[in-house]
C-alpha positions, -999 to +999 in steps of 0.1 A: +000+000+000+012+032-010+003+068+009-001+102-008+005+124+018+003+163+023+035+188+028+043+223+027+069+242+002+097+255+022+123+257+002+124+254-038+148+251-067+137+248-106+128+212-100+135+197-065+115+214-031+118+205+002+090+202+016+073+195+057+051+169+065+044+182+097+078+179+115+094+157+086+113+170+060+121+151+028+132+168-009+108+160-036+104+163-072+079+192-086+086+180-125+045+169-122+034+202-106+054+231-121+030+256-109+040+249-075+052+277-051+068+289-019+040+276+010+018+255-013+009+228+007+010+195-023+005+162-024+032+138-028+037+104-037+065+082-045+087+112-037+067+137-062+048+166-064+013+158-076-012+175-065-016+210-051-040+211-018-060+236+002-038+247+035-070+238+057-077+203+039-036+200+045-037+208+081-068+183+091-052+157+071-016+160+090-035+164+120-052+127+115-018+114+102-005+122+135-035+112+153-031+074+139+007+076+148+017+076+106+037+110+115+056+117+143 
């Protein structure tokens, strides 16, 4: 089983961003999502950028992920 989860933009290059799911950081690929910016929180999956998400939608979903002990 596979997860799509939800992080924030924090810091960006052409291609590459790294991003925050709540408290862990990873560097992703935005080649799917080139519209992506600064503090957009996406969707990623598989170590890509795929979808762009509302902060609010972002923030409940983190907050579940945590809740079920997926995220520290």
């Amino acid at each position: 089983m596979c997860l799509a989860i939800p992080a924030k933009i924090i810091q960006m290059t052409d291609k590459e961003a790294l991003v925050d799911f709540g408290g862990v950081q990873q560097t992703i690929r935005l080649d799917l999502l080139p519209e992506a910016k600064l503090d957009d929180f996406v969707i990623v999956h598989a170590g890509f950028a795929i979808s762009l998400l509302k902060p609010e939608e972002a923030e409940e979903t983190l907050r579940l992920l945590k809740e079920v002990n997926v995220l520290p």
